[in-house]
N, C-alpha and C positions, 0 to 999 in steps of 0.2 A: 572477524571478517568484514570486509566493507561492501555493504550491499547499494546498488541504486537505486533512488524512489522516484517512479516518474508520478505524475499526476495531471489527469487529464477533463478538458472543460473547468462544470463548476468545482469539483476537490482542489483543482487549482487555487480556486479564491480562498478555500476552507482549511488549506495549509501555507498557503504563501509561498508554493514554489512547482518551478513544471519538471524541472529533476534536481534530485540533492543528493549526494552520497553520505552516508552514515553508518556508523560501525553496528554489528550486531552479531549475535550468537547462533548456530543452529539451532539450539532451543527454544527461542525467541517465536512467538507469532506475529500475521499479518496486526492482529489488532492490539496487543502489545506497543509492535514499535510504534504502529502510525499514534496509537494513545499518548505515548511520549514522547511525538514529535508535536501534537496538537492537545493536550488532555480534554479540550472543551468538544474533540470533533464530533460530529454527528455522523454515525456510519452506516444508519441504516438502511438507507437508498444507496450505497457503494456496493462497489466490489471489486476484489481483489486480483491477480495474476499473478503466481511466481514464474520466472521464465516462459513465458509468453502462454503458460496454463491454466487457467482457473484453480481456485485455490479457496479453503475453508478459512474462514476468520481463526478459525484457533487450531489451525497446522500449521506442525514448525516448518521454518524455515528452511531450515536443512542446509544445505550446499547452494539453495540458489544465490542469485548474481546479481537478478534486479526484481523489481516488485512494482505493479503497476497500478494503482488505484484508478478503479472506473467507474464513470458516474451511469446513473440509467440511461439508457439508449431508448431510440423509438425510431420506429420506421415501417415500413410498408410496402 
């Protein structure tokens, strides 16, 4: 299946793209693919969306469509 990876602010600098489409499995996890789209990333300040929902680092995929890496937020 080909899934879309958007990424946003700094994960932007930390994968070198603001969306990329790339093939993947429903077995497949968030932290999986993005690990082998980056092997050196650092994920622990991230976090993930399948279709526009929050999502566990190591729940599949499934049927989603796109996947959105978010950096921490702040606000007030």
């Amino acid at each position: 299946m080909t899934l879309t990876v958007l990424a946003f602010a700094q994960s932007q600098d930390q994968f070198g793209f603001s969306r990329r489409e790339v093939e993947a499995c429903p077995e497949d996890t968030p932290r999986g693919l993005l690990l082998r789209l980056n092997p050196a990333a650092d994920l622990a300040h991230l976090r993930v969306a399948l279709d526009c929902e929050f999502a566990g680092w190591d729940q599949p995929l499934g049927n989603a469509r796109e996947l959105a890496i978010l950096p921490p937020v702040s606000g007030g």
